[in-house]
GUGULUM-591843 format. One line per field, with one value per residue: residue in one letter; residue number from 1; x, y, z of N, C-alpha, C in turn. Coordinates in steps of 0.1 Angstrom, whole numbers. Example, Ala and Ser with C-alpha at 12.3 -4.5 7.8 and 13.67 -1.06 7.14 Angstrom:
2
resn	(A S)
resi	(1 2)
npx	(132 128)
npy	(-57 -22)
npz	(78 71)
capx	(123 137)
capy	(-45 -11)
capz	(78 71)
cpx	(132 129)
cpy	(-33 0)
cpz	(78 79)
# end
This chain:
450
resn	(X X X X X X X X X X X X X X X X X X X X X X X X X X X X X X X X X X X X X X X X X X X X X X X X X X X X X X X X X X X X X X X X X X X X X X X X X X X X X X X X X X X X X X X X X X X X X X X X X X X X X X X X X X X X X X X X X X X X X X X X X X X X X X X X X X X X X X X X X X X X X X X X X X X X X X X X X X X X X X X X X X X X X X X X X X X X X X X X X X X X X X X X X X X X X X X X X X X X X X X X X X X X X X X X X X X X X X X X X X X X X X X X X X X X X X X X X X X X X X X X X X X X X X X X X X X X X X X X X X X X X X X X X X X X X X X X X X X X X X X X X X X X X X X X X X X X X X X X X X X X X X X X X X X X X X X X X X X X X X X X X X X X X X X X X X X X X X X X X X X X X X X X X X X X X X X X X X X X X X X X X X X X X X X X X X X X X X X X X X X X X X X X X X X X X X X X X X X X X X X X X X X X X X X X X X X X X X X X X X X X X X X X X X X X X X X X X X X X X X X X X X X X X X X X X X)
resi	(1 2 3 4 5 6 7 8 9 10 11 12 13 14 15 16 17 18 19 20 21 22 23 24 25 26 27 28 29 30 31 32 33 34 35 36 37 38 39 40 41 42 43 44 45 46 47 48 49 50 51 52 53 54 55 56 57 58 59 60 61 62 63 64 65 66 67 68 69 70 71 72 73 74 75 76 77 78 79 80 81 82 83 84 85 86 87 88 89 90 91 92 93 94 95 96 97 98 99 100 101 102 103 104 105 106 107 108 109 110 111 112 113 114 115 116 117 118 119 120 121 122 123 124 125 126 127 128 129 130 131 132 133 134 135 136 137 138 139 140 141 142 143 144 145 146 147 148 149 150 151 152 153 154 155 156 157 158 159 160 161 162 163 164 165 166 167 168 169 170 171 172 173 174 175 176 177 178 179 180 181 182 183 184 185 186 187 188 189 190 191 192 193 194 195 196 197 198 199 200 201 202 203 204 205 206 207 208 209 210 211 212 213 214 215 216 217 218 219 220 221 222 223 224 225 226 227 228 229 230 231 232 233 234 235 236 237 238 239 240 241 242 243 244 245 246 247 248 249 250 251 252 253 254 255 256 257 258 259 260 261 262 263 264 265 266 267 268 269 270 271 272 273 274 275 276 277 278 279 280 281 282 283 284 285 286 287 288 289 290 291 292 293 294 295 296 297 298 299 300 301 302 303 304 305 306 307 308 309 310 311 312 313 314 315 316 317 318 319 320 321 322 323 324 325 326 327 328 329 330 331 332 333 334 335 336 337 338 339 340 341 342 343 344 345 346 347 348 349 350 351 352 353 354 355 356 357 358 359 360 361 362 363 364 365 366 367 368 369 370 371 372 373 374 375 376 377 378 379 380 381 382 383 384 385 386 387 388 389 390 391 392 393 394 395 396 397 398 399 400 401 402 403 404 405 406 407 408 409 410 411 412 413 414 415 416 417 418 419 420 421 422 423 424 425 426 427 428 429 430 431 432 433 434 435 436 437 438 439 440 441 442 443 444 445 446 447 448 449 450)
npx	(8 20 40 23 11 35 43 23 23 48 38 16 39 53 32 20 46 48 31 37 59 50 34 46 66 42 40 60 60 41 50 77 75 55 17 13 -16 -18 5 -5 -28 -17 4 -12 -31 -15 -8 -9 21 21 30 34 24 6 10 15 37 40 22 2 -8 -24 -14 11 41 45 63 52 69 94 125 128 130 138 155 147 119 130 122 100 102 91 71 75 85 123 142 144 116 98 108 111 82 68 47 29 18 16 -5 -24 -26 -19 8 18 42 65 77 76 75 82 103 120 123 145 166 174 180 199 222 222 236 257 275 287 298 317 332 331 322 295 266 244 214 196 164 149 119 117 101 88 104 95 106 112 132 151 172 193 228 244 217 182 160 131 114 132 149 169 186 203 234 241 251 237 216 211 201 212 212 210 223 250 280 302 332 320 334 344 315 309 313 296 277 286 302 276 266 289 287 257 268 284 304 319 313 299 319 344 376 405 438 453 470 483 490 490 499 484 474 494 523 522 505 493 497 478 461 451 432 425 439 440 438 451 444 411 376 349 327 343 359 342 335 359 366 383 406 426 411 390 403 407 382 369 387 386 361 341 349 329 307 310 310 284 267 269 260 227 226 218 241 256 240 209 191 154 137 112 114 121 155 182 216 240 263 295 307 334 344 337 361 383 385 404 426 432 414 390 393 398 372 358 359 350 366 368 346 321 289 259 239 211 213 230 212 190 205 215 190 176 194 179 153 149 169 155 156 142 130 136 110 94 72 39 14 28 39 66 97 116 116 107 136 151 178 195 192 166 179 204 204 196 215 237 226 227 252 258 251 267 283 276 271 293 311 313 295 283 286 271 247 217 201 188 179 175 198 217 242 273 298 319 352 361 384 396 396 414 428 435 445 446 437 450 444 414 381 356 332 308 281 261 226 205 170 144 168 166 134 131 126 136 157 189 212 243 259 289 309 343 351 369 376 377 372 366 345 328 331 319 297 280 272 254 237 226 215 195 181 175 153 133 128 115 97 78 70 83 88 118 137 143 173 178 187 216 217 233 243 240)
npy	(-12 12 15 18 47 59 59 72 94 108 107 129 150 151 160 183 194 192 209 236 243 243 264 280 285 292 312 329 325 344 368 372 365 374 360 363 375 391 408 418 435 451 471 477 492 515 553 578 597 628 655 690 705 689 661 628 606 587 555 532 502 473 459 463 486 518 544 565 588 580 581 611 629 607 601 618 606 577 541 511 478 451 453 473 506 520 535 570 593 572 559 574 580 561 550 570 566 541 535 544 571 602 619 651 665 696 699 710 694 704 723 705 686 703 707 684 676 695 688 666 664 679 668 648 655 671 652 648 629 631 651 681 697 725 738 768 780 814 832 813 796 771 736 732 719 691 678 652 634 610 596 576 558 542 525 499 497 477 474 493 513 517 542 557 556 576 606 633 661 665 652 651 661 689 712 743 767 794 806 814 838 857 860 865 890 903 899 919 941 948 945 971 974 976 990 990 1006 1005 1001 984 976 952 926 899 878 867 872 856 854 855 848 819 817 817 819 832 831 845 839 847 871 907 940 960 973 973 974 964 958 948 929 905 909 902 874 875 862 877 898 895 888 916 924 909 913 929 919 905 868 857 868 865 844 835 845 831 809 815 816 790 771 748 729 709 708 728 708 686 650 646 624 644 659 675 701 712 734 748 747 777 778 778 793 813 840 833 809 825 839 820 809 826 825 799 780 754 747 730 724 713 713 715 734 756 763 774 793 812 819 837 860 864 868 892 891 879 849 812 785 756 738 705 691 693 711 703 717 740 729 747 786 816 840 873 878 898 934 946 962 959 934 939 954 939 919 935 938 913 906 925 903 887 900 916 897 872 868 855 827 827 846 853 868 901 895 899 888 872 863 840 823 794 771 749 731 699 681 653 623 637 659 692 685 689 679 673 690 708 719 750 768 797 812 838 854 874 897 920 915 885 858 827 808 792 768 753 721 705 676 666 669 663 679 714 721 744 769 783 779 753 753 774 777 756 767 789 773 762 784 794 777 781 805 806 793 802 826 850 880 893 923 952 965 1001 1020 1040 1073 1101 1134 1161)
npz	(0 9 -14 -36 -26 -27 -54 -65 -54 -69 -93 -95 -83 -104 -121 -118 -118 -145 -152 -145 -153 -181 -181 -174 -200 -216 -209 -213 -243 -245 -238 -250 -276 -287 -304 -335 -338 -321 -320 -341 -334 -309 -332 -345 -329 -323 -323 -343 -362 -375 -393 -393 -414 -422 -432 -432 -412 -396 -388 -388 -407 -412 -393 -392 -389 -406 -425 -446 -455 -463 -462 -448 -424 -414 -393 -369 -358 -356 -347 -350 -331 -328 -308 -297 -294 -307 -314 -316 -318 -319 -296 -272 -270 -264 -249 -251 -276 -279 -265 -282 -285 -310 -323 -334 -350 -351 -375 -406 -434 -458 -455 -440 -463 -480 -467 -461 -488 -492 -477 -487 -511 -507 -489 -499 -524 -513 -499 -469 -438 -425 -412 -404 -400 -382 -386 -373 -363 -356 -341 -327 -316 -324 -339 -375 -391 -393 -400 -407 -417 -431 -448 -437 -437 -422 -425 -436 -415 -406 -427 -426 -409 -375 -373 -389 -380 -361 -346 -351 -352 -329 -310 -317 -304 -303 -309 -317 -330 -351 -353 -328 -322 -328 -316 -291 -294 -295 -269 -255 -266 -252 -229 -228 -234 -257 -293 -330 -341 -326 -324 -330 -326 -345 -353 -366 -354 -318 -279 -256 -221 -199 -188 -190 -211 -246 -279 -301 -330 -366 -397 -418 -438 -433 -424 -400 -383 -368 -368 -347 -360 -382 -373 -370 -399 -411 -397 -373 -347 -331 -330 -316 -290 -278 -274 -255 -235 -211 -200 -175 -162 -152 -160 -183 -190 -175 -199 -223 -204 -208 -232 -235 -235 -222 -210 -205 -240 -233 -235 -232 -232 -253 -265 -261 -261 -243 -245 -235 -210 -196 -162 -143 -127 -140 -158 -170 -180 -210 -214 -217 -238 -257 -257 -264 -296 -300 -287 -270 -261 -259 -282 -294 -325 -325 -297 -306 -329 -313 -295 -313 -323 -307 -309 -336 -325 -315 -291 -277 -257 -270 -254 -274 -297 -307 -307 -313 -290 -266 -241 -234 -216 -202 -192 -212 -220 -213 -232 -247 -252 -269 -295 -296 -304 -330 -339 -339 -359 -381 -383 -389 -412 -428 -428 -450 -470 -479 -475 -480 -503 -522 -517 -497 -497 -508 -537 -535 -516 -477 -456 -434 -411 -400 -404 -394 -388 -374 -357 -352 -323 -323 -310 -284 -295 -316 -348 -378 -401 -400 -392 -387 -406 -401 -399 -391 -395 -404 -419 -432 -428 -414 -399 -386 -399 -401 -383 -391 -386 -393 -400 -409 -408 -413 -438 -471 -490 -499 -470 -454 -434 -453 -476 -480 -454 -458 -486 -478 -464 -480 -503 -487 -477 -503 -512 -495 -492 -519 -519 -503 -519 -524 -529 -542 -530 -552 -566 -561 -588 -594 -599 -616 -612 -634)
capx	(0 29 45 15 8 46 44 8 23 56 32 14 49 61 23 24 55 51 15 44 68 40 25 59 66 29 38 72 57 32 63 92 72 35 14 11 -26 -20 13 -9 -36 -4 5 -31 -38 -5 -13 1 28 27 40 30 16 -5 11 17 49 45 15 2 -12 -26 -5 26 43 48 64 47 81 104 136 126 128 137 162 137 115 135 117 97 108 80 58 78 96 134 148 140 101 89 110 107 72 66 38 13 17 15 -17 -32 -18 -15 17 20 55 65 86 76 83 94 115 127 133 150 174 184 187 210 234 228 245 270 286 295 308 332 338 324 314 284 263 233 209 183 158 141 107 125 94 83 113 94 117 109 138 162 175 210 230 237 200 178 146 127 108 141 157 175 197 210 243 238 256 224 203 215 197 225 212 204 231 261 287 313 331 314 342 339 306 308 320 284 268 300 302 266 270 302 277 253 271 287 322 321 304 303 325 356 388 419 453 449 481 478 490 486 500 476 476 506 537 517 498 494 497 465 465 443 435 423 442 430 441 462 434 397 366 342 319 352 366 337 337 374 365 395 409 430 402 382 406 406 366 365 397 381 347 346 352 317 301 309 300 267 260 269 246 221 219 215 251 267 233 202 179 145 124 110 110 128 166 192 232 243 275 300 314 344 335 343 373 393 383 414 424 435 402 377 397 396 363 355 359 345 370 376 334 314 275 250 239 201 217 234 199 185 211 212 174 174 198 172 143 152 176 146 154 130 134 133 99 97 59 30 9 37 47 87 99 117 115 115 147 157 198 201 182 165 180 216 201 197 228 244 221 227 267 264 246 275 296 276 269 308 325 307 279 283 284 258 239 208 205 177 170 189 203 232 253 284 309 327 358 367 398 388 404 418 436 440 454 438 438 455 436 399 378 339 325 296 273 246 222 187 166 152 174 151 120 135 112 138 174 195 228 248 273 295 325 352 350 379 378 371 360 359 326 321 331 306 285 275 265 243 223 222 210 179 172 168 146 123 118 111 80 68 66 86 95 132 139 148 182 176 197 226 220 242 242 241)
capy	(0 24 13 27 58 69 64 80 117 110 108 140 157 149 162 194 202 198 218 248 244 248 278 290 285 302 331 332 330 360 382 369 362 371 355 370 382 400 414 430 445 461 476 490 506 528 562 582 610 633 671 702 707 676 648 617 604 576 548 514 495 457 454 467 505 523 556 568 597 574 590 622 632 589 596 622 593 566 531 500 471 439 457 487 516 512 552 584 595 561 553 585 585 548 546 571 562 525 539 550 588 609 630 665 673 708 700 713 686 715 728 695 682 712 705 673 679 703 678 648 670 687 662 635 664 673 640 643 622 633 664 681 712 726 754 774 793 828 842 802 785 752 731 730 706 686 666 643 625 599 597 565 551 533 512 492 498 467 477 505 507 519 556 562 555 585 622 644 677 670 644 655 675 693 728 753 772 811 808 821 854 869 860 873 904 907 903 928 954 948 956 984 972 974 995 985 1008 1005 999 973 967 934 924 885 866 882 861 856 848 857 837 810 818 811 826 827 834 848 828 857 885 915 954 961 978 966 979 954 953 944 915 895 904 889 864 875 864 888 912 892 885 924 929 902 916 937 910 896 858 851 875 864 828 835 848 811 797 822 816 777 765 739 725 703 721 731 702 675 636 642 630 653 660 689 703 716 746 751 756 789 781 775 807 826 851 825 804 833 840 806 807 836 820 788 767 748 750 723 722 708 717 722 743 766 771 781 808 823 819 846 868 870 871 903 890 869 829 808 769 745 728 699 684 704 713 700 731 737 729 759 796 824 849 881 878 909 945 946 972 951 920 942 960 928 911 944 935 896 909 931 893 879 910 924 890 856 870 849 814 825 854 856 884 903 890 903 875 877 852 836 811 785 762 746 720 689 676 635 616 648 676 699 684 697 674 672 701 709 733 754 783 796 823 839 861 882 903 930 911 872 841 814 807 778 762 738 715 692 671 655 673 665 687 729 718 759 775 795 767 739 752 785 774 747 775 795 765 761 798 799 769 785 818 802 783 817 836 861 887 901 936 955 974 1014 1026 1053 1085 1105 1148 1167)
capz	(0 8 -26 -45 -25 -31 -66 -74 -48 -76 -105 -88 -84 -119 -129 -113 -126 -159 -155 -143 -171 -194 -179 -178 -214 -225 -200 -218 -254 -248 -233 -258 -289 -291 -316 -347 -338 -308 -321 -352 -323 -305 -339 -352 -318 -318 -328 -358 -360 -384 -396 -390 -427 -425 -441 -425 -411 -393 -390 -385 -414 -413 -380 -399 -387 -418 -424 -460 -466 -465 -453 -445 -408 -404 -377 -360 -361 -352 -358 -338 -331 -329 -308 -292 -300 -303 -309 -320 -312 -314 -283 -261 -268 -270 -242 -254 -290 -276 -258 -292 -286 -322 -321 -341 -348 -355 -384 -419 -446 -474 -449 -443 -475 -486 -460 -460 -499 -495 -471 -493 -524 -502 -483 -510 -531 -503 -491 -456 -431 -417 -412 -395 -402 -378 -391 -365 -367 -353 -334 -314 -311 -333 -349 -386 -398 -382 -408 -405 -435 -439 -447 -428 -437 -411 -434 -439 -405 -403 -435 -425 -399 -365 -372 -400 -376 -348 -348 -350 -347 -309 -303 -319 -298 -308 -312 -327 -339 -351 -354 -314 -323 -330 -298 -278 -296 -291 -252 -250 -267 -242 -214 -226 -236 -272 -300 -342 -346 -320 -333 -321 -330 -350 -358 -376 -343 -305 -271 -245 -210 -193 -189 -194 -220 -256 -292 -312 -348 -377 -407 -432 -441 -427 -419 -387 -374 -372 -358 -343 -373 -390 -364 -373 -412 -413 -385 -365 -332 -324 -328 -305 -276 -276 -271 -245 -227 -200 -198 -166 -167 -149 -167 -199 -190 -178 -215 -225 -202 -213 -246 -233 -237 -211 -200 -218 -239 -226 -243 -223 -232 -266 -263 -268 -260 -236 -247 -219 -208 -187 -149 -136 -114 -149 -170 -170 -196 -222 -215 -219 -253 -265 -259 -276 -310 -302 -291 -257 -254 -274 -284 -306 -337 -317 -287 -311 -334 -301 -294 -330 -324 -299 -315 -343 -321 -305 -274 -268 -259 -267 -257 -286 -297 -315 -306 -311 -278 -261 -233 -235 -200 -198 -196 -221 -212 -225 -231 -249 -254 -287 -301 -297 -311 -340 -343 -342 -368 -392 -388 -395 -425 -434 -430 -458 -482 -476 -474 -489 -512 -540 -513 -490 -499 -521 -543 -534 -499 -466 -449 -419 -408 -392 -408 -384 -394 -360 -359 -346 -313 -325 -298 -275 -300 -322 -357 -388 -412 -395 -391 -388 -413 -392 -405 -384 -400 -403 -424 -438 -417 -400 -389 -391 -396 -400 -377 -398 -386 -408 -393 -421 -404 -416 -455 -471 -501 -493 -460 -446 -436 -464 -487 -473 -449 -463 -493 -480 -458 -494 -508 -478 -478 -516 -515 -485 -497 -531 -514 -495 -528 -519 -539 -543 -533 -563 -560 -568 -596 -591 -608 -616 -613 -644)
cpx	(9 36 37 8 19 47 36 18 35 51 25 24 53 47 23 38 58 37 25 50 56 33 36 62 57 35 50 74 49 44 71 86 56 31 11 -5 -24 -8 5 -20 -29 -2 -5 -31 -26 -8 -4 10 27 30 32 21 10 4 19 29 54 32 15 -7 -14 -13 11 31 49 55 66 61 92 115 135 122 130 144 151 130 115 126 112 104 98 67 59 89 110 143 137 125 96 94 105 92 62 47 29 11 12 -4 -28 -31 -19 -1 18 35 53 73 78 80 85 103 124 134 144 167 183 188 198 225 237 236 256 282 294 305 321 342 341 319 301 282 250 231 194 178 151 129 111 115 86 91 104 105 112 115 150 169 192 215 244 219 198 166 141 125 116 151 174 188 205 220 237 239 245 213 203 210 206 224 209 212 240 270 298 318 330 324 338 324 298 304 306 277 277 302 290 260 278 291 271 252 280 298 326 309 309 318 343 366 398 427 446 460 480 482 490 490 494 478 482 521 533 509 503 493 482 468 452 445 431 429 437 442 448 454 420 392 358 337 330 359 355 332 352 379 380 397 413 420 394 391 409 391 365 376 394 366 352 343 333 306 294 306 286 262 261 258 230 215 219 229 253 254 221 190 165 134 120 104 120 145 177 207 233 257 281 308 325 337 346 357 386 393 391 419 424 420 389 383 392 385 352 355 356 358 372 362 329 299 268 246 222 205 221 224 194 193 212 199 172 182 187 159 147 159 170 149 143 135 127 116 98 79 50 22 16 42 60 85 105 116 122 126 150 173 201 190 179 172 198 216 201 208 237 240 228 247 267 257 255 288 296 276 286 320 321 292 274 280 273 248 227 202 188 168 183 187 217 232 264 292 318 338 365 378 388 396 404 431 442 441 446 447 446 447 417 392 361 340 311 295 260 244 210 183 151 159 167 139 124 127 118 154 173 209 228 256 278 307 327 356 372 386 366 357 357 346 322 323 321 298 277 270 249 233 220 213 194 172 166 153 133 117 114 93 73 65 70 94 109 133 147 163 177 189 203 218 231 237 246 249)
cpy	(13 29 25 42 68 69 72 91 116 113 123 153 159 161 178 202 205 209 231 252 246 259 283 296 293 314 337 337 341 368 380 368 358 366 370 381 398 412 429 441 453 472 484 499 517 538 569 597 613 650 681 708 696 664 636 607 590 569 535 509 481 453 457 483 504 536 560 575 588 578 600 621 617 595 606 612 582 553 521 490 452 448 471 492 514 523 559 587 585 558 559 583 572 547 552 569 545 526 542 567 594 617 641 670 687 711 700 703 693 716 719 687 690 714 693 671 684 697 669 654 674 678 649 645 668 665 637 640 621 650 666 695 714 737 755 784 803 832 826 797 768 749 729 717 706 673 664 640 616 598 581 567 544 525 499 492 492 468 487 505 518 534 561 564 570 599 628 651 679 660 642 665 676 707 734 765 789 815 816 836 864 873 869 885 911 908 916 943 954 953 964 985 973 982 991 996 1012 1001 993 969 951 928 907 877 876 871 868 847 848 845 823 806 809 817 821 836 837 843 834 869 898 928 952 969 978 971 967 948 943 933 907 897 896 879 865 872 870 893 907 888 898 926 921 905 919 929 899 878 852 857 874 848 826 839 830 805 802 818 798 768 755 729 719 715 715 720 693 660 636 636 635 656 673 687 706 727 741 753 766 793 782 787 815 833 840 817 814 839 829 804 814 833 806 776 762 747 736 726 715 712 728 738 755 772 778 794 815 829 833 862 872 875 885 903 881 854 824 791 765 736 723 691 696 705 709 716 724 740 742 770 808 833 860 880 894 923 943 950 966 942 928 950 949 917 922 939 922 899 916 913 891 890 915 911 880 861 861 830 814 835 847 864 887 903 897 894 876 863 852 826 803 777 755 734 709 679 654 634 630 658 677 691 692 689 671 684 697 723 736 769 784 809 826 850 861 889 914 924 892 863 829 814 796 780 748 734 703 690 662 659 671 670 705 726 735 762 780 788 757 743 760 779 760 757 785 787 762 771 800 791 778 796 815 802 791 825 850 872 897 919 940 967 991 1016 1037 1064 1098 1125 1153 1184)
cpz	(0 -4 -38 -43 -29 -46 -70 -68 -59 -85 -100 -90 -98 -130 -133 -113 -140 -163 -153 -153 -180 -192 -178 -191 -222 -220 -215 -234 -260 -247 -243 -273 -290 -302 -324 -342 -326 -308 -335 -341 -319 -315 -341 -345 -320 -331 -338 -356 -377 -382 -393 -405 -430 -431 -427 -424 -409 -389 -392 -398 -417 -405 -385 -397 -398 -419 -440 -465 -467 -458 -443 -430 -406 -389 -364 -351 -350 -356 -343 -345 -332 -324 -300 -300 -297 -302 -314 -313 -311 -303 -275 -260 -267 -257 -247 -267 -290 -273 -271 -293 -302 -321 -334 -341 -355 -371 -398 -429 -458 -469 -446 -452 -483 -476 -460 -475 -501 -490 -480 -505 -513 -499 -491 -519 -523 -499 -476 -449 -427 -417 -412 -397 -387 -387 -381 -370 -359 -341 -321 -312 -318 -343 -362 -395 -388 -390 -402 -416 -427 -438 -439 -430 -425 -411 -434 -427 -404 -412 -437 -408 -386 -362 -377 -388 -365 -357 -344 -348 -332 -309 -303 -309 -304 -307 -325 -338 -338 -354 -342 -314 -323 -319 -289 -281 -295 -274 -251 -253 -258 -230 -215 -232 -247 -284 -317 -348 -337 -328 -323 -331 -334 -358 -362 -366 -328 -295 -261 -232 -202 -194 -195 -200 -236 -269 -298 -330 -351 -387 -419 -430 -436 -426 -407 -384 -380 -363 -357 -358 -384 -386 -367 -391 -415 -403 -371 -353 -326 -318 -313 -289 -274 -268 -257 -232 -210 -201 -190 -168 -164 -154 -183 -202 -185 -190 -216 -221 -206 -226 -249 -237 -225 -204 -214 -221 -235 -236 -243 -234 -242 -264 -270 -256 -250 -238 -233 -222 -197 -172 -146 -134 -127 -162 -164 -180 -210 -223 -219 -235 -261 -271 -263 -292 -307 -300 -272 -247 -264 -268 -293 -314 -332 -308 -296 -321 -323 -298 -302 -331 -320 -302 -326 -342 -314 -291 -268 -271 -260 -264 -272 -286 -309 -319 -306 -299 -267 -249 -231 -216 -194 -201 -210 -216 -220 -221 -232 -251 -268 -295 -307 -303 -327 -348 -345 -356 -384 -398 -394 -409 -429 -436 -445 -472 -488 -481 -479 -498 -518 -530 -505 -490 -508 -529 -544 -523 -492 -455 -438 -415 -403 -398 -394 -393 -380 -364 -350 -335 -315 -315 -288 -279 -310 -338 -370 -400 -411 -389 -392 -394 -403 -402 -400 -393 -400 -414 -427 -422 -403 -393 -393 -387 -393 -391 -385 -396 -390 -401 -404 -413 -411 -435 -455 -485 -496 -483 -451 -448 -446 -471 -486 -470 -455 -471 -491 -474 -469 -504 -501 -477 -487 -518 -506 -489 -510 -529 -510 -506 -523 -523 -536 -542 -540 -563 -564 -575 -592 -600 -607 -619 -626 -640)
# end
């Protein structure tokens, strides 16, 4: 009798364990590999993103996510994965989209395609690596375009490498280069230190810092004496480690943080890169020079639309917005007085009319700008053969709708700003005001006294 009660509680044990294992296994096949049916319901229900001029970006179709443009805005985007989001907006936003959510981006697909057109021509012609445009709406801070290149479909995820797949304009860091100089000279006016028309010894190299300082150089030709307006038409350092001479160290790095440098920008769930500033204790004459032309600071391609932004808004920052009804997490700020924001906009419009017409102008429009050509720090030391082309700009000049900064690294044919980047923001401006219908102001003819 004992014989057959120990075998039946073994048969029992053996029963009851394989009833586990098998309820393990189901659990394990819904979590690890839902069926087909339940994987297309998942799909259907998640809700649709699309653009700010209606068209539709991203969508579920017979349990399949689709994104109808193809490329355009992919790495925005980003892409699912069986039944969740894996980057870009489908990750960050993966629950209420999961939830059946809609999302509204702010991004323009003219403005977009007109953008990442202009990279996907630029940067094969150059023969550089990679490269990133924002466009700003001037008066809300919405992002319009945010394109990257190498370009990235979603559709196709899987065949494309892991670098295609990364949003650059918010995740790239780097230094910005002389593209600084407009904001910094736009501070120094500000508080008093500097007017368009001062004048400084500008001899073609200058040593900074005391004993233990450092030589800086000039890389265009230029006069032996320059007035402000004229240190940032011949991008000069000299000029500028004069203006910032007498600007106290913490003074001139709260502008920085100001115009949202060293910290993330103000735009909740999206992710994005925070460049870095120096802390305090280390801004000594040579560092607050350095970092007057952009070097020994880095930012993103975003962070630095945003500060151009506010230069063309009238001094006014606005955080970045990327989602429509979306409230930016942080505050608007005035940096500078209007009246500065515009005396500084009127000189970066003397850079492009005076000094690059023909690569970044467009004849008929008034456009202002900044050129960058930063060196690019490999294994420790400042490069001689790697460089980032940068060009931030806005227009028209007096009342501006659009901020656009260009970033191309790695060019290895006429990789300077005015060679590369310029022309690609000549190339997005022409396209934009094309699309607004917007007619050319006509020059007035000379006449001449009889």
């Amino acid at each position: 009798m004992e014989v057959k009660i120990r075998n039946r509680s073994r048969l029992m044990q053996f029963l009851a364990t394989l009833m586990f294992l098998s309820l393990v296994w189901a659990y394990a096949q819904l979590e690890w590999n839902a069926p087909q049916s339940v994987r297309r319901t998942l799909v259907q229900a998640r809700g649709t993103i699309t653009s700010s001029d209606g068209k539709v970006l991203a969508q579920s179709i017979d349990g399949k996510r689709v994104y109808p443009q193809g490329h355009l805005a992919g790495q925005v985007l980003g892409m699912m994965g069986t039944t969740n989001g894996l980057e870009g907006l489908e990750y960050a936003y993966d629950r209420p989209l999961e939830a059946g959510q809609n999302l509204k981006l702010t991004i323009n697909t003219g403005v977009q395609a007109a953008a990442e057109s202009a990279l996907s021509k630029a940067i094969p012609e150059h023969q550089a690596d990679y490269g990133s445009v924002v466009v700003m709406e001037t008066r809300t801070g919405r992002v319009l375009a945010a394109a990257s290149y190498p370009q990235f479909d979603p559709n196709h995820w899987r065949d494309f490498p892991l670098e295609a797949r990364r949003n650059r304009p918010f995740l790239d860091v780097y230094e910005p280069g002389s593209v600084i100089k407009g904001l910094v000279v736009a501070a120094a006016i500000n508080e008093g230190l500097t007017t368009p028309k001062t004048t400084y010894d500008t001899p073609m190299q200058r040593h900074v810092g005391g004993r233990w300082g450092s030589v800086i150089h000039d890389a265009v030709d230029h006069p032996a004496t320059l007035t402000t307006k004229q240190v940032l038409r011949y991008s000069s350092n000299v000029g500028m480690s004069h203006i910032v001479e007498n600007f106290g160290s913490d003074k001139l790095r709260n502008y920085y943080t100001e115009y949202g440098f060293g910290s993330y920008p103000d735009m909740p769930v999206v992710p994005a890169a925070t460049g870095q500033l120096q802390p305090l204790r280390k801004w000594d004459d040579l560092v607050r020079v350095t970092n007057a032309f952009g070097q020994g600071m880095s930012t993103t391609t975003l962070q630095l639309a945003s500060a151009y932004n506010a230069l063309a808004n009238d001094g006014l920052y606005l955080p970045p917005q990327l989602i429509e009804g979306v409230a930016a997490s942080g505050e608007r700020r005035e940096i500078l007085r209007p009246e500065v924001a515009r005396t500084t906009r009127d000189m970066l419009q003397a850079v492009i009319e005076e000094g690059i017409p023909h690569a970044a102008g467009v004849k008929g429009y008034a456009l202002g700008g900044k050129t960058g050509t930063a060196q690019v720090v490999v294994d420790g030391r400042y490069s001689s053969t790697v460089y980032n082309s940068v060009f931030t700009g806005f227009f028209p000049v007096d009342a501006p709708k659009m901020t656009v900064v260009v970033m191309v690294h790695g060019a290895k044919i006429n990789y300077h700003g005015s060679m590369l980047a310029a022309p690609i923001f000549k190339e997005i401006s022409t396209e934009v005001l094309s699309s607004w219908g917007a007619a050319p102001k006509m020059e007035t003819p000379k006449t001449t006294e009889k």
